[in-house]
DOMARMAR-175909 format. One record per atom (N, C-alpha, C): residue in three letters; x, y, z. Coordinates in steps of 0.05 Angstrom, whole numbers, padded with zeros to 5 digits, always signed. Example, Ala and Ser with C-alpha at 12.3 -4.5 7.8 and 13.67 -1.06 7.14 Angstrom:
! residues 2
ALA+00264-00114+00156ALA+00246-00090+00156ALA+00264-00066+00156SER+00257-00045+00142SER+00273-00021+00143SER+00258+00001+00157
//
This chain:
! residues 180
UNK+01965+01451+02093UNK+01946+01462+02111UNK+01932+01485+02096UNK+01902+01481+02101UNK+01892+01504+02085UNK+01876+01519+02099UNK+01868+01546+02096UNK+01850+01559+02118UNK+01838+01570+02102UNK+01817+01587+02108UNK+01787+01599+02094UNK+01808+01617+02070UNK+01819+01638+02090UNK+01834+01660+02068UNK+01858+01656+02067UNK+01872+01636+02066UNK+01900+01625+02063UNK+01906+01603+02056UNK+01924+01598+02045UNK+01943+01576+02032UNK+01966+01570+02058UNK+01977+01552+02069UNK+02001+01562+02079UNK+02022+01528+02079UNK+02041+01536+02064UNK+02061+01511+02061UNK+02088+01518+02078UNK+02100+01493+02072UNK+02120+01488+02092UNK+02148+01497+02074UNK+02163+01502+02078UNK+02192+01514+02070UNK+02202+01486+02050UNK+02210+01476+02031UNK+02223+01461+02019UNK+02254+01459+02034UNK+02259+01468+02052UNK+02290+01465+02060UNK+02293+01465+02091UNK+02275+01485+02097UNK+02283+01494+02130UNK+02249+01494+02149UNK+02251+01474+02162UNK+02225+01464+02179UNK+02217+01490+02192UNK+02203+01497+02207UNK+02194+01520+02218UNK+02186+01548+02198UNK+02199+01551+02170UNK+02193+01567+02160UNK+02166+01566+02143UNK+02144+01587+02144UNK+02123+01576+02138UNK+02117+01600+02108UNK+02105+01591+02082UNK+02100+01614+02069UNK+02071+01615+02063UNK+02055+01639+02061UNK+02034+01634+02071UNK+02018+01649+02043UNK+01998+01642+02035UNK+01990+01655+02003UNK+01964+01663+02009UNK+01950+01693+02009UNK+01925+01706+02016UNK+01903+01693+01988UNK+01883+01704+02004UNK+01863+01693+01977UNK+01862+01723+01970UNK+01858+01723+01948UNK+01854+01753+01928UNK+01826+01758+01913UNK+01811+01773+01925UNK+01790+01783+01906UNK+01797+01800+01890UNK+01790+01791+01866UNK+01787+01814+01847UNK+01763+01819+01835UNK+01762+01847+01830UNK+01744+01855+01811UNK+01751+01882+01808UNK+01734+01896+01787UNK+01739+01923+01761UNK+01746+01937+01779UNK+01751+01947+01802UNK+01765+01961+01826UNK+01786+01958+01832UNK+01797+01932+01828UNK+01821+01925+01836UNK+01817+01894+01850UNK+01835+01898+01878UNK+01837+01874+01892UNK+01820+01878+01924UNK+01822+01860+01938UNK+01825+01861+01975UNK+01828+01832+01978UNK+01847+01838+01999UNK+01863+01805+02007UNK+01870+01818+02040UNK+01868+01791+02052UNK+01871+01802+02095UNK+01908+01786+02085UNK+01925+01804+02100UNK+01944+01801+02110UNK+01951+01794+02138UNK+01932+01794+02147UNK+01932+01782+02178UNK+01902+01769+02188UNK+01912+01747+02202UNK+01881+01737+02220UNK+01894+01721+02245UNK+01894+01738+02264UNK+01904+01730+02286UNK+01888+01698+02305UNK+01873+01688+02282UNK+01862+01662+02299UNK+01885+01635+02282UNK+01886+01651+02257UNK+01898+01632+02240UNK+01938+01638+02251UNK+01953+01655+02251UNK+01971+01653+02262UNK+01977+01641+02302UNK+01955+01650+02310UNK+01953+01634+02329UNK+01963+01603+02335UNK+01946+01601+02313UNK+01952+01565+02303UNK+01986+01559+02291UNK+01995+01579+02281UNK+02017+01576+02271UNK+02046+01581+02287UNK+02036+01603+02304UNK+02062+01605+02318UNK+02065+01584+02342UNK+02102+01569+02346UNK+02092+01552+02370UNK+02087+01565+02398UNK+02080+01585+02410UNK+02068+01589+02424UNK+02057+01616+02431UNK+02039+01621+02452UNK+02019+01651+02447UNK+02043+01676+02446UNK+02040+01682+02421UNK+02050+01706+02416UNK+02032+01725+02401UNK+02029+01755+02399UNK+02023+01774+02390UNK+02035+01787+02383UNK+02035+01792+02346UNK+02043+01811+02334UNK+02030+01844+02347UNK+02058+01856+02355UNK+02066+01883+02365UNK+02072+01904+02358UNK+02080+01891+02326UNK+02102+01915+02319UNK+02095+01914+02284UNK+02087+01938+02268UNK+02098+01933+02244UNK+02116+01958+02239UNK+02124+01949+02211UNK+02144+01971+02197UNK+02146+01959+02168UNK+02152+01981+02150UNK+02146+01981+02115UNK+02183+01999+02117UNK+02193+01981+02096UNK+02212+01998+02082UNK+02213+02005+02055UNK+02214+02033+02052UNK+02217+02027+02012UNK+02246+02032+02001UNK+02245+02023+01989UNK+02277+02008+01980UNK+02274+02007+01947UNK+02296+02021+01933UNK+02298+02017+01908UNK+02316+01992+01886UNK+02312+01998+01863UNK+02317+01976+01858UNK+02356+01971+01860UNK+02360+01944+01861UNK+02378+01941+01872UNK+02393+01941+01897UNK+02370+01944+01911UNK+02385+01949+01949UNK+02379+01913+01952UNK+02398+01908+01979UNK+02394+01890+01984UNK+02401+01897+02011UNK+02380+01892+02026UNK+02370+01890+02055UNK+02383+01872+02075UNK+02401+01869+02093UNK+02411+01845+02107UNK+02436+01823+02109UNK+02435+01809+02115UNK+02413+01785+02136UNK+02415+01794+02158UNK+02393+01800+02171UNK+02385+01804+02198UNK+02370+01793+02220UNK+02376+01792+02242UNK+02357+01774+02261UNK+02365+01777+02286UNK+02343+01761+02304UNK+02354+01762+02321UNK+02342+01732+02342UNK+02351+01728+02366UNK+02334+01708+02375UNK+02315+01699+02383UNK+02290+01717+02389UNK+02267+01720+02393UNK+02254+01727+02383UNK+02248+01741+02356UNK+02226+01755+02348UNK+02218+01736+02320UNK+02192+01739+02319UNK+02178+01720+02299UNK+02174+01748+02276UNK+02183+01744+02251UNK+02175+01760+02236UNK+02152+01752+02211UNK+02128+01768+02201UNK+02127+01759+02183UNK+02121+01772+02156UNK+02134+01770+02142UNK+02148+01782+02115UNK+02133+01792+02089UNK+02124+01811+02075UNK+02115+01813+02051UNK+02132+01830+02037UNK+02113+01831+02012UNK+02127+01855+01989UNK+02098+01865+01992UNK+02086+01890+01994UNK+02064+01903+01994UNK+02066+01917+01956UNK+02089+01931+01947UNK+02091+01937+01922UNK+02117+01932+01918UNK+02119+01922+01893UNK+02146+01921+01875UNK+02147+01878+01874UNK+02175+01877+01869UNK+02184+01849+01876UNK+02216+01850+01885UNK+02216+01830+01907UNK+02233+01819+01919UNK+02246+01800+01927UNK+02271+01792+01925UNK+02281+01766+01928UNK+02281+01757+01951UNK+02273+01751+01965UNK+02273+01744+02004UNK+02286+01719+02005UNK+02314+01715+02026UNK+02328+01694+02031UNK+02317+01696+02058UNK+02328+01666+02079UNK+02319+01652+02098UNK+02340+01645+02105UNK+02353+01652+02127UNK+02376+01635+02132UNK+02372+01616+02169UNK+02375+01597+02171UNK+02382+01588+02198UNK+02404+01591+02206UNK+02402+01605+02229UNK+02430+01606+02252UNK+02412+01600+02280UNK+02411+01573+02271UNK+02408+01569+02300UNK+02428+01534+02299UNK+02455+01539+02321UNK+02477+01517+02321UNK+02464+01503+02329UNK+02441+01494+02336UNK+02438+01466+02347UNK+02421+01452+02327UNK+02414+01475+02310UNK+02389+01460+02280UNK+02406+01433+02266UNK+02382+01413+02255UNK+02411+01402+02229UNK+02395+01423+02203UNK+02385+01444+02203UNK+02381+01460+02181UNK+02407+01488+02192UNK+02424+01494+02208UNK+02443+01508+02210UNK+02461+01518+02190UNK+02453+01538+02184UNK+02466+01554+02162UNK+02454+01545+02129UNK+02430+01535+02129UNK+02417+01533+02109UNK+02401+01552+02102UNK+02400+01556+02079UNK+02379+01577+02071UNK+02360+01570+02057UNK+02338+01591+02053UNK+02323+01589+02027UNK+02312+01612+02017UNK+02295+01611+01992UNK+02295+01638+01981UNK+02267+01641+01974UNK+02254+01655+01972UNK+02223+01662+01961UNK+02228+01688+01944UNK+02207+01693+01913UNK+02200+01714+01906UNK+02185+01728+01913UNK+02179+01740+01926UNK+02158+01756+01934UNK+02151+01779+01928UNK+02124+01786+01914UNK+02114+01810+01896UNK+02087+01811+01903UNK+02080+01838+01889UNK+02051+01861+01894UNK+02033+01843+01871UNK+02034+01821+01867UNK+02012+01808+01846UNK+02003+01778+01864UNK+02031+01768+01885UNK+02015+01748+01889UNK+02008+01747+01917UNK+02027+01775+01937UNK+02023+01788+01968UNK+02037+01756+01981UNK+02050+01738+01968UNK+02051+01721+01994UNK+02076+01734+02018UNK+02069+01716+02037UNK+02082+01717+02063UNK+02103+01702+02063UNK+02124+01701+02085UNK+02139+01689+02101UNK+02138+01686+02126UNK+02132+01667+02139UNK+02133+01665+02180UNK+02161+01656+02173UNK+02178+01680+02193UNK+02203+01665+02205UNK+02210+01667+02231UNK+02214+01648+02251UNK+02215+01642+02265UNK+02235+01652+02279UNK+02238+01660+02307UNK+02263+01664+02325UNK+02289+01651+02316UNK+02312+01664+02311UNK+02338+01644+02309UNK+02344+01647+02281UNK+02334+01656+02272UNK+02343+01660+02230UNK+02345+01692+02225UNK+02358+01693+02200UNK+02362+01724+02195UNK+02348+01712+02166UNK+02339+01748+02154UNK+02329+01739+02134UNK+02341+01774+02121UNK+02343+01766+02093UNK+02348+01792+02078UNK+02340+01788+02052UNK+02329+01822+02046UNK+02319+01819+02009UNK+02329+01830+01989UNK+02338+01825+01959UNK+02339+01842+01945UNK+02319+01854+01928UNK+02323+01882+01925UNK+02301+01893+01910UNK+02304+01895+01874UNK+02282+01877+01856UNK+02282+01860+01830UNK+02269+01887+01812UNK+02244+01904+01837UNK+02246+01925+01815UNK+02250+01952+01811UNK+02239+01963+01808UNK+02245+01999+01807UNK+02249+02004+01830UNK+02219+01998+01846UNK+02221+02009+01874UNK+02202+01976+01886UNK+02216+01983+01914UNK+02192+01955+01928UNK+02184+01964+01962UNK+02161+01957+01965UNK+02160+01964+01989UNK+02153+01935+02008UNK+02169+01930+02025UNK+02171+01915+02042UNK+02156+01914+02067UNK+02145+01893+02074UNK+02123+01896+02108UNK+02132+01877+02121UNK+02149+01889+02151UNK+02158+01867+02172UNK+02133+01868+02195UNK+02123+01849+02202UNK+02096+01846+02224UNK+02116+01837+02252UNK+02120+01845+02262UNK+02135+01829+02290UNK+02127+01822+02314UNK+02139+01794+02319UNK+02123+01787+02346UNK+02153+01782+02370UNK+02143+01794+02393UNK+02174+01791+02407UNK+02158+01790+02439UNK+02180+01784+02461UNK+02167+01796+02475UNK+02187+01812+02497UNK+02184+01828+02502UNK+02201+01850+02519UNK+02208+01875+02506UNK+02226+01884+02498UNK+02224+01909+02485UNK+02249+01899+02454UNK+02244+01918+02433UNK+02252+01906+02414UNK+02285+01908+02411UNK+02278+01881+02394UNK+02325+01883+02391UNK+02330+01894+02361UNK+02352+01916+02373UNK+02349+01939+02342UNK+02373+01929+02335UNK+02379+01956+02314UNK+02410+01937+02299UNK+02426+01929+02308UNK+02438+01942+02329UNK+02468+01939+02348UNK+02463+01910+02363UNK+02440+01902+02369UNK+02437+01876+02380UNK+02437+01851+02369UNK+02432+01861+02344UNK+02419+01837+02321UNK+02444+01817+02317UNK+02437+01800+02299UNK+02449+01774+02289UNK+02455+01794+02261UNK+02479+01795+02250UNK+02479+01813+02222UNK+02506+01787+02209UNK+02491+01778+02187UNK+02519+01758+02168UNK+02515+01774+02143UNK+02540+01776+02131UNK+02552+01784+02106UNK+02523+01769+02081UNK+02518+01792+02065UNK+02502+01783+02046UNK+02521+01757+02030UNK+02544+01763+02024UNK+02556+01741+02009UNK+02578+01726+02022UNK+02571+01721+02055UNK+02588+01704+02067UNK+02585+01677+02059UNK+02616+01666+02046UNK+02614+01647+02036UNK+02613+01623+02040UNK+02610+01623+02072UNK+02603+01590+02080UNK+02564+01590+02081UNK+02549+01607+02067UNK+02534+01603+02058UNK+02519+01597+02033UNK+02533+01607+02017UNK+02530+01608+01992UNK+02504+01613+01983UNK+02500+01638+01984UNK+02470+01640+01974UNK+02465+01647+01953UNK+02454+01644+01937UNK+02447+01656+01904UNK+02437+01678+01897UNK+02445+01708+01905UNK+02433+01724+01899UNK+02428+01731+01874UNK+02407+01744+01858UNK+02406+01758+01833UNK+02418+01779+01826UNK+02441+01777+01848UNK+02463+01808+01833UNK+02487+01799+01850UNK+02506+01807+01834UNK+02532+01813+01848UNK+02547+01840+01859UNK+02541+01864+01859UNK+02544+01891+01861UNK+02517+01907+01878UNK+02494+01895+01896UNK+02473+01907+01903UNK+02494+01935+01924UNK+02464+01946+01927UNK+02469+01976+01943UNK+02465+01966+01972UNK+02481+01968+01989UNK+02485+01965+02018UNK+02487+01983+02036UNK+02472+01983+02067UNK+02473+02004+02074UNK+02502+01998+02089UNK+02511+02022+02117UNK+02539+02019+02123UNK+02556+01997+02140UNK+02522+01984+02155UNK+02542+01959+02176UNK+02533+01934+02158UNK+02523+01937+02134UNK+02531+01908+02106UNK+02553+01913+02100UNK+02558+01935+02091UNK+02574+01940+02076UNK+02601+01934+02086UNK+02609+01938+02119UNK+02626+01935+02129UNK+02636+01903+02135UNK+02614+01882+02123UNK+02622+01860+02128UNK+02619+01846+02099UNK+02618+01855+02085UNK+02609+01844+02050UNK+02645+01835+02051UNK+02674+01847+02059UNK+02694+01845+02047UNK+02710+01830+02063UNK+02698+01816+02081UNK+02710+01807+02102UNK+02709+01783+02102
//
């Protein structure tokens, strides 16, 4: 599927996940690329929702963010600066993609996206010095914070995910389930 200022393909593993690639002008100034066009996500999400909510985290290198989620909220994902490993996971028991993951690089050279859908957690590691991360959220009612969330062990092993480190920096309710 292609749109004026986007690229946007389908997940190699897990249906619903969408990654989405900006068009990039450049010139002797630099860049400008739209990170959002609400006619074109329109089309993408399955039904009328409005992004409500954003938030940027900066995160150094070696943190690893997650997996987090919850069951309603549509997120969609960048690296604004740095690079980052972004996993995908389904938890949703009734998927035949259930407990499958997938992974994207995502960095400040190529801005792509992630749409992830209600029902998945997703978490990143950070590849360089520093990275700054952009969650866009679409929900509807008031938002589900940590204590509510869907939270699985970065290295729970009935997933097996491939991270690019074995020792990342975790904050304290990862950390509390990394050994478990």
């Amino acid at each position: 599927m292609s749109y004026k200022e986007f690229v946007v393909e389908k997940s190699r593993i897990i249906p619903g996940v969408l990654i989405i690639k900006p068009s990039i002008n450049w010139d002797l100034r630099g860049n400008i690329y739209s990170t959002y066009n609400r006619n074109l996500y329109a089309g993408l999400i399955e039904k009328e929702m409005d992004f409500i909510h954003d938030k940027f985290a900066l995160s150094h290198h070696n943190v690893l963010r997650g997996l987090h989620g919850d069951e309603k909220t549509w997120k969609l994902v960048s690296c604004v600066f740095g690079e980052i490993y972004e996993v995908v996971v389904d938890m949703r028991p009734e998927s035949q993609t259930y407990k499958k993951w997938d992974a994207f690089s995502l960095n400040s050279d190529e801005y792509r996206q992630v749409l992830i859908p209600p029902g998945f957690v997703n978490g990143y590691y950070v590849k360089s010095k520093e990275a700054v991360f952009h969650y866009k959220l679409a929900y509807e009612g008031d938002y589900i914070d940590a204590g509510q969330q869907i939270t699985i062990a970065w290295n729970d092993p009935s997933l097996n995910i491939k991270w690019p480190c074995t020792e990342p920096i975790l904050q304290a309710r990862d950390k509390v389930l990394e050994n478990k």
